[in-house]
C-alpha positions in Angstrom: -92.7 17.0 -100.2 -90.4 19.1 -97.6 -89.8 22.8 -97.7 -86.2 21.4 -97.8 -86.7 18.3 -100.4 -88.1 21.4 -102.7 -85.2 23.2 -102.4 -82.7 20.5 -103.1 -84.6 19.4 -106.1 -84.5 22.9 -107.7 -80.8 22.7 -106.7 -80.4 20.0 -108.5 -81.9 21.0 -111.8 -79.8 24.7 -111.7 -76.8 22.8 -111.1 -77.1 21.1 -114.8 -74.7 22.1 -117.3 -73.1 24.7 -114.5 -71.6 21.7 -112.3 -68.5 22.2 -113.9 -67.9 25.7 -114.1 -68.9 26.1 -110.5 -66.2 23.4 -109.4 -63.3 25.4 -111.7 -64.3 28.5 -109.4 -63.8 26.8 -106.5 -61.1 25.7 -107.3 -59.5 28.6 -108.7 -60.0 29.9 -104.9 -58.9 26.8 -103.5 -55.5 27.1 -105.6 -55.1 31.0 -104.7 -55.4 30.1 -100.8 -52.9 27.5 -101.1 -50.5 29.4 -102.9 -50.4 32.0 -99.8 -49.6 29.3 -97.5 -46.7 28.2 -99.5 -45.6 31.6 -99.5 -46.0 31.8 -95.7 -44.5 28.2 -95.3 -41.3 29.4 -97.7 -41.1 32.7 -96.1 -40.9 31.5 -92.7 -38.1 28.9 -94.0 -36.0 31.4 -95.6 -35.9 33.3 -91.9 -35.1 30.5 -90.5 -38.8 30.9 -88.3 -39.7 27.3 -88.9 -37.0 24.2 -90.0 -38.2 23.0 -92.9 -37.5 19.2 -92.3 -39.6 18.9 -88.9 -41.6 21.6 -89.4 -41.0 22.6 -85.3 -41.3 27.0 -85.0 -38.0 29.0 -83.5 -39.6 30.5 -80.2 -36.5 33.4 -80.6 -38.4 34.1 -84.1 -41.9 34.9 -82.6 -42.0 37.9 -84.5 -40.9 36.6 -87.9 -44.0 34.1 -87.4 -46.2 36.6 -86.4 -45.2 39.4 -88.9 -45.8 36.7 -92.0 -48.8 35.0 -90.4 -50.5 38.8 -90.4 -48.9 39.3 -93.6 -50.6 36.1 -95.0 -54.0 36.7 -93.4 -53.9 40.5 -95.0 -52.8 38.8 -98.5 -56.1 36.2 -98.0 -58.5 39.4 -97.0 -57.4 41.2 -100.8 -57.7 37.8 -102.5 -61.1 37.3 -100.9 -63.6 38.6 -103.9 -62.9 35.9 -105.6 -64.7 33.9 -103.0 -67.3 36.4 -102.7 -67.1 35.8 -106.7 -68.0 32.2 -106.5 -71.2 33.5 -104.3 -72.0 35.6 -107.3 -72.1 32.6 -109.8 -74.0 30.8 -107.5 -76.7 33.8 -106.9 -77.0 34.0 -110.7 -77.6 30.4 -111.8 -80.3 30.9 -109.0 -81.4 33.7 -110.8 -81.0 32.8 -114.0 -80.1 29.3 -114.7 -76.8 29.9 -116.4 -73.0 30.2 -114.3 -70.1 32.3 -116.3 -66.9 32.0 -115.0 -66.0 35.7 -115.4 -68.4 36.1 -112.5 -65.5 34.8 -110.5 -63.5 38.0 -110.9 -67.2 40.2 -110.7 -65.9 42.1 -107.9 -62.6 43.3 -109.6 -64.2 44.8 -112.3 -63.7 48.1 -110.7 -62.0 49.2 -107.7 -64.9 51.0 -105.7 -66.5 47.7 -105.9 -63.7 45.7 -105.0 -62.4 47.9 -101.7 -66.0 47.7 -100.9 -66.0 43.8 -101.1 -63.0 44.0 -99.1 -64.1 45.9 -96.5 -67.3 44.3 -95.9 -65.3 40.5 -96.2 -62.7 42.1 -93.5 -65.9 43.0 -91.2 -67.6 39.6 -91.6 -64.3 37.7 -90.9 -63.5 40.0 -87.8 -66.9 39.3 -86.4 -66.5 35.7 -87.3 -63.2 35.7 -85.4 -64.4 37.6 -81.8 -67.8 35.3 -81.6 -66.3 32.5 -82.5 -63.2 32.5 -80.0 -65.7 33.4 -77.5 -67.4 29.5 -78.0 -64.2 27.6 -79.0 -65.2 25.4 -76.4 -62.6 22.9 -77.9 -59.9 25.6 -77.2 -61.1 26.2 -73.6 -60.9 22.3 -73.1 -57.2 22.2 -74.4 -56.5 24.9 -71.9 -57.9 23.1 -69.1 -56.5 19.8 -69.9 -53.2 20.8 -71.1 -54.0 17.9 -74.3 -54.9 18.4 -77.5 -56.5 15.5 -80.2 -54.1 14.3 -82.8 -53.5 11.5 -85.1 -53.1 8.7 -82.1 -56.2 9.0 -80.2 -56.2 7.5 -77.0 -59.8 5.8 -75.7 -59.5 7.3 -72.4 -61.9 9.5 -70.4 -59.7 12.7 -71.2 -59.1 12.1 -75.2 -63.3 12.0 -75.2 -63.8 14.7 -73.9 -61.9 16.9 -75.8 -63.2 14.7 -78.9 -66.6 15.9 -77.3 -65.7 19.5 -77.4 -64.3 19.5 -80.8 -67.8 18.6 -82.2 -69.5 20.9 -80.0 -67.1 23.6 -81.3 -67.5 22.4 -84.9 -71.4 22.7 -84.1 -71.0 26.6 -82.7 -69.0 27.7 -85.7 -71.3 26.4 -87.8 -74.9 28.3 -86.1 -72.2 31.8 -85.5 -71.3 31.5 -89.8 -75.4 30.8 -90.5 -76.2 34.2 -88.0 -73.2 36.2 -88.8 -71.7 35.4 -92.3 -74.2 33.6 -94.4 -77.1 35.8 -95.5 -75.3 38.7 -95.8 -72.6 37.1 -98.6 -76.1 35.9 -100.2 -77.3 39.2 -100.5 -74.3 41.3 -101.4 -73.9 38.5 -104.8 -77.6 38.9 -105.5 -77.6 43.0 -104.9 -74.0 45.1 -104.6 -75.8 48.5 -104.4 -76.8 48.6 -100.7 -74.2 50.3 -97.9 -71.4 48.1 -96.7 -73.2 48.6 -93.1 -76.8 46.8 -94.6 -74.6 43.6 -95.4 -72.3 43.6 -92.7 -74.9 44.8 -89.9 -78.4 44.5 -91.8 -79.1 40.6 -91.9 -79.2 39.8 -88.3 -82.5 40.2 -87.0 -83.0 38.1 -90.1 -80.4 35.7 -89.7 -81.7 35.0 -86.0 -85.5 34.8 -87.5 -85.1 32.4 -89.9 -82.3 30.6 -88.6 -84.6 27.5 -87.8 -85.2 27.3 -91.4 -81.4 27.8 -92.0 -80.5 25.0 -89.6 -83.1 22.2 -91.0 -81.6 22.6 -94.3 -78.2 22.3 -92.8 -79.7 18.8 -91.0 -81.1 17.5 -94.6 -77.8 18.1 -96.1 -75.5 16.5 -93.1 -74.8 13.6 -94.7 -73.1 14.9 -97.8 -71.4 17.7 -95.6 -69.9 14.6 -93.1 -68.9 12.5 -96.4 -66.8 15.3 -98.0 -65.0 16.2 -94.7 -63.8 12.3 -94.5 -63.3 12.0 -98.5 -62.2 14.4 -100.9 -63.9 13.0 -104.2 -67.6 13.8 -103.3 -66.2 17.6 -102.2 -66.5 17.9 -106.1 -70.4 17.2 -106.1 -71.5 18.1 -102.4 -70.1 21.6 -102.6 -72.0 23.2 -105.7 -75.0 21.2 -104.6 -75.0 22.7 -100.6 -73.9 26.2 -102.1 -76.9 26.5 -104.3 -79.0 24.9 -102.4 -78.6 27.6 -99.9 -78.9 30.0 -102.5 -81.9 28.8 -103.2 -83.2 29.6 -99.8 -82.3 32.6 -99.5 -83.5 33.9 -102.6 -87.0 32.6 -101.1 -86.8 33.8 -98.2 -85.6 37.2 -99.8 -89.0 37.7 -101.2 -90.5 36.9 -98.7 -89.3 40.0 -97.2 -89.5 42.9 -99.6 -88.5 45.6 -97.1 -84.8 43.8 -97.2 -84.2 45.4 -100.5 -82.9 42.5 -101.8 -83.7 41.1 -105.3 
């Protein structure tokens, strides 16, 4: 049996009796992300920024959009620990086979912890945001063609191309979350009591060195990853299952390395 068909298994087994309280965190986080866009949406309404019946943006009210869309990503950044909460739940039914859905609000609890959670989520999403803009090769193709994709594709050379670049840019962001974003969420739910710097800076030699491992997982568990991004229902069983799976990993691989100070 695979390194990766091991993993899964143990998945598996963790996720019983914890399916359902991992899907209410989700969700929970799901619900408070939407809830800031329907601010935004109403906000920008109310100033007359965008009409609410077509939906097109005021150009004179550039600054109305851009004051509530920085307004809305700053609301998102102080709402973030509950994410980082759902990583917790995750880390402990790795840990200890059981999920409690107080772990959700783990990182409010006090409010050292929680700046700290902010701070190092603001870090990882800024770094996200440079690298990734830097290989939006999707965004440089849009530029150059002066077309974007939409709902009525056209089979032509040009709407192929950008198709093309789309999945290549899908594929970048993925490999810049795996180096930049995932290990070090892993670790700050399975051990809070390192600097902000070991989590935000600390994991990317280690990213980079096991990132082959990283990747083949990723590969075994394409096909439930492409099914819940054209359906909604198996969202509900693919995302515990791929969030503790790679839990599980990383808890291995974790020990593997005692020196990261990590569990």
């Amino acid at each position: 049996m695979s390194t990766e068909k091991i993993i899964k298994k143990q998945a598996k087994d963790l996720l019983r009796g914890n399916w359902s309280t991992v899907i209410c965190a989700i969700l929970v986080v799901v619900a408070a992300v939407l809830a800031i866009q329907t601010l935004l949406t109403a906000f920008l309404c109310f100033a007359g920024a965008v009409d609410f019946e077509t939906g097109a943006y005021n150009e004179e009210k550039q600054y109305v959009i851009s004051a509530g869309s920085l307004a809305a990503s700053l609301l998102l950044i102080f709402v973030s620990p509950l994410a980082n909460g759902v990583v917790k739940m995750i880390c402990n039914i790795s840990l200890y086979g059981k999920a409690d859905i107080f772990d959700l609000f783990y990182y409010f609890r006090d409010s050292a912890l929680y700046f700290k959670t902010v701070f190092i989520d603001f870090v990882l999403y800024f770094l996200f945001s440079i690298i990734s803009s830097l290989v939006n090769v999707y965004g440089y193709a849009v530029l150059f063609t002066d077309s974007y994709l939409d709902s009525r594709f056209s089979f032509d050379a040009e709407s192929f191309a950008l198709l093309a670049a789309y999945i290549v840019t899908v594929v970048l962001l993925s490999v810049v979350y795996m180096l930049f974003v995932h290990y070090p969420l892993i670790a700050y739910a399975y051990d809070d009591r390192q600097k902000a710097s070991k989590y935000m800076f600390g994991f990317i030699g280690f990213s980079f060195k096991h990132f082959a491992k990283t990747f083949k997982l990723v590969l075994s568990l394409l096909g439930w990853i492409v099914l819940s991004a054209v359906f909604i229902i198996p969202l509900f069983y693919a995302a515990p299952y791929i969030a503790q799976s790679g839990a599980v990993s990383a808890k291995w691989l974790f020990r593997l390395e005692e020196n990261r100070g990590v569990l």
